[in-house]
C-alpha positions in Angstrom: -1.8 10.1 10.0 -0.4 8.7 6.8 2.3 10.5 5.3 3.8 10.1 1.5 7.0 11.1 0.0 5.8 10.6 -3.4 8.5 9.4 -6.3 7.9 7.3 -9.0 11.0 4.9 -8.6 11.0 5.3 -4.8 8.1 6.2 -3.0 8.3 6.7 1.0 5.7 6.5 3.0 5.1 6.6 6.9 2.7 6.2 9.4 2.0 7.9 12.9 0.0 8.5 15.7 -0.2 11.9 17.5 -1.6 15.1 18.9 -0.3 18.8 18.3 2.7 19.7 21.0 3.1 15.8 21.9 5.5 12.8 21.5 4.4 11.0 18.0 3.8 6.8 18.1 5.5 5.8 15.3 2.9 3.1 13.5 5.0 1.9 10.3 7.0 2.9 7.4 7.5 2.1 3.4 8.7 2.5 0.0 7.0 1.5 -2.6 9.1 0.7 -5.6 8.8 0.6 -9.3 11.3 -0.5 -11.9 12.7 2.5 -14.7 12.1 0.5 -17.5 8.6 -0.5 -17.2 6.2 1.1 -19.0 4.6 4.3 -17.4 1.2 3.1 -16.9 2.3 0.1 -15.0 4.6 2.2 -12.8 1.7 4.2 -11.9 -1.0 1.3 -11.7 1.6 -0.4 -9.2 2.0 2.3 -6.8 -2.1 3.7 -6.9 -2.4 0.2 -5.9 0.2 -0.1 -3.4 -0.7 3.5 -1.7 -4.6 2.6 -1.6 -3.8 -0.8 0.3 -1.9 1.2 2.8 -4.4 3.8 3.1 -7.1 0.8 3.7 -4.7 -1.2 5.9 -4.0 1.7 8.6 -7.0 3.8 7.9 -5.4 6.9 9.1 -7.6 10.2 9.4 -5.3 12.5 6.8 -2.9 12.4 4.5 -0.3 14.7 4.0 1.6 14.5 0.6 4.8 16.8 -0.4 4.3 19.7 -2.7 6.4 19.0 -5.7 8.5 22.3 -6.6 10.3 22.6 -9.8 13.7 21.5 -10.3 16.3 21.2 -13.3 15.4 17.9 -14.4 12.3 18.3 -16.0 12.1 13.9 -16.0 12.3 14.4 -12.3 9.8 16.7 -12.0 6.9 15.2 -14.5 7.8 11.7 -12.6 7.6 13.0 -8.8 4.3 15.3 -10.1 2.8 12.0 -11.4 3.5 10.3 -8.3 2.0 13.2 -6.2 -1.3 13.0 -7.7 -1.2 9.2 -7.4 -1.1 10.3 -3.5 -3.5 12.3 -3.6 -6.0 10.3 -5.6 -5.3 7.3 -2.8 -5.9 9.9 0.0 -9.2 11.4 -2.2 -10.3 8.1 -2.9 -10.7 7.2 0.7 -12.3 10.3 1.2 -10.0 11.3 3.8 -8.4 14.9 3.6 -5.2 15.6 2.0 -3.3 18.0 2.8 0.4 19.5 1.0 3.3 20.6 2.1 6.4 22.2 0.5 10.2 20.8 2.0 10.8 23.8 3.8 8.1 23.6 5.6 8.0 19.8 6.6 11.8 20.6 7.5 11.2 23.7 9.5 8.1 21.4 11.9 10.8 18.6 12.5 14.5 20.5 12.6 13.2 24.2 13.3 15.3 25.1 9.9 13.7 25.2 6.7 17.0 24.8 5.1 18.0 21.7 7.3 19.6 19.2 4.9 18.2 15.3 4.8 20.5 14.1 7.1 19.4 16.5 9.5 15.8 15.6 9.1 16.5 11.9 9.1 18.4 12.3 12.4 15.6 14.9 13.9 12.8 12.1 12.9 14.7 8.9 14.3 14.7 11.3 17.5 11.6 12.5 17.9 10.0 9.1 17.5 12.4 7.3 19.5 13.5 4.8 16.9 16.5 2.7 17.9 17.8 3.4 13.8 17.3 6.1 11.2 14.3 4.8 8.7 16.1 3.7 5.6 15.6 4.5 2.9 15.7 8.0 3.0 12.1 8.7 1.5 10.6 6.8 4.4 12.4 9.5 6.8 10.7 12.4 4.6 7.8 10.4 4.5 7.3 10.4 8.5 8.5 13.6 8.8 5.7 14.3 6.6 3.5 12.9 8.8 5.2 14.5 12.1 4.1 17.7 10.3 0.8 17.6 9.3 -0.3 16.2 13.1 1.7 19.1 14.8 0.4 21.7 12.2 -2.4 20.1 10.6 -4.4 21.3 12.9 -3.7 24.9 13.2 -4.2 25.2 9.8 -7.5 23.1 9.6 -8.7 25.7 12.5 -7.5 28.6 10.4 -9.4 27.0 7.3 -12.3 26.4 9.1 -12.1 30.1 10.5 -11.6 31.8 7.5 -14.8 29.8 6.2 -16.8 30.3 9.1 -15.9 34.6 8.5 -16.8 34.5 4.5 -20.2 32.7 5.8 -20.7 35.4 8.4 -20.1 38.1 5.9 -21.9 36.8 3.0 -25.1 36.6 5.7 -24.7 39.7 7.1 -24.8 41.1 3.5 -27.9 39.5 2.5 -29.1 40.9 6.0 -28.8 44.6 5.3 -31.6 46.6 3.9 -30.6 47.8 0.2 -30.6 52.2 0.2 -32.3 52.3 -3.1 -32.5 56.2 -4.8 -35.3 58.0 -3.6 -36.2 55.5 -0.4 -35.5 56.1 3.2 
């Protein structure tokens, strides 16, 4: 399970190995940089290229990226939604399935509180992996507990997906199954 913590200057990224309701392996984590001043394109180019290596180098079997959600700086925002698709499109490319997640909800899987602050979740993901030393920088914390997430409820909501499909599909035969009462037949 690859998970990204997408940013245009800073983008974390983690990797690890799991099952829901067990201990997670930690594989590896990242940031992938790119510098302010270069030109947009370039910034973007650098880390497409940097997130599709990783995705080819651990091959994981999802990707979970974090929702962006509006703030005040509207820079901010365009920059961290550019990097987002970026992740995405890495995850897409590979044809693996991408899944998002909003803060609250990666911070409610790892902490139990969906308003735990970053220090909280850094300390909660250094624990639950067993690491020896909190994942620096920060985005590479997020970026696991990204990761943590989508293996512990990943799956629940892939089943609930999957049932709601598997419902519609049952409907939708079962309506072209029933005779039609027309006026005037029986």
């Amino acid at each position: 399970m690859l998970g990204i913590d997408p940013g245009l200057t800073r983008c974390g990224v983690g990797v690890v190995e799991g099952v829901p309701g067990r201990p997670c392996k930690l594989i590896g984590y990242y940031a992938v940089y790119t510098e302010p001043q270069d030109d947009i394109a370039l910034r973007l180019l650098h880390l497409d290229t940097s997130l599709s290596a990783l995705v080819a180098e651990h091959q994981p079997d999802s990707v979970a990226v974090e929702r962006v959600f509006s703030q005040h700086n509207v820079r901010t925002v365009m920059g961290t939604a550019q990097a987002s698709a970026v992740a995405i499109l890495a995850g897409s490319r590979a044809r693996l399935p991408v899944q998002t997640y909003t803060p609250s909800e990666v911070k409610a899987a790892v902490t139990g509180s969906g308003t735990a602050g970053k220090a909280q979740v850094t300390a909660m993901v250094t624990r639950l992996l067993g690491l020896d030393a909190p994942p620096r920088p920060a985005d590479a914390a997020d970026a696991l507990a990204l990761a943590i997430c989508h293996i512990w409820r990943g799956g629940t909501r892939a089943r609930i997906q999957a049932a709601a499909v598997a419902a519609a599909s049952a409907v939708r035969r079962q309506r072209t199954q029933l005779p039609v009462n027309r006026k005037g037949s029986r």
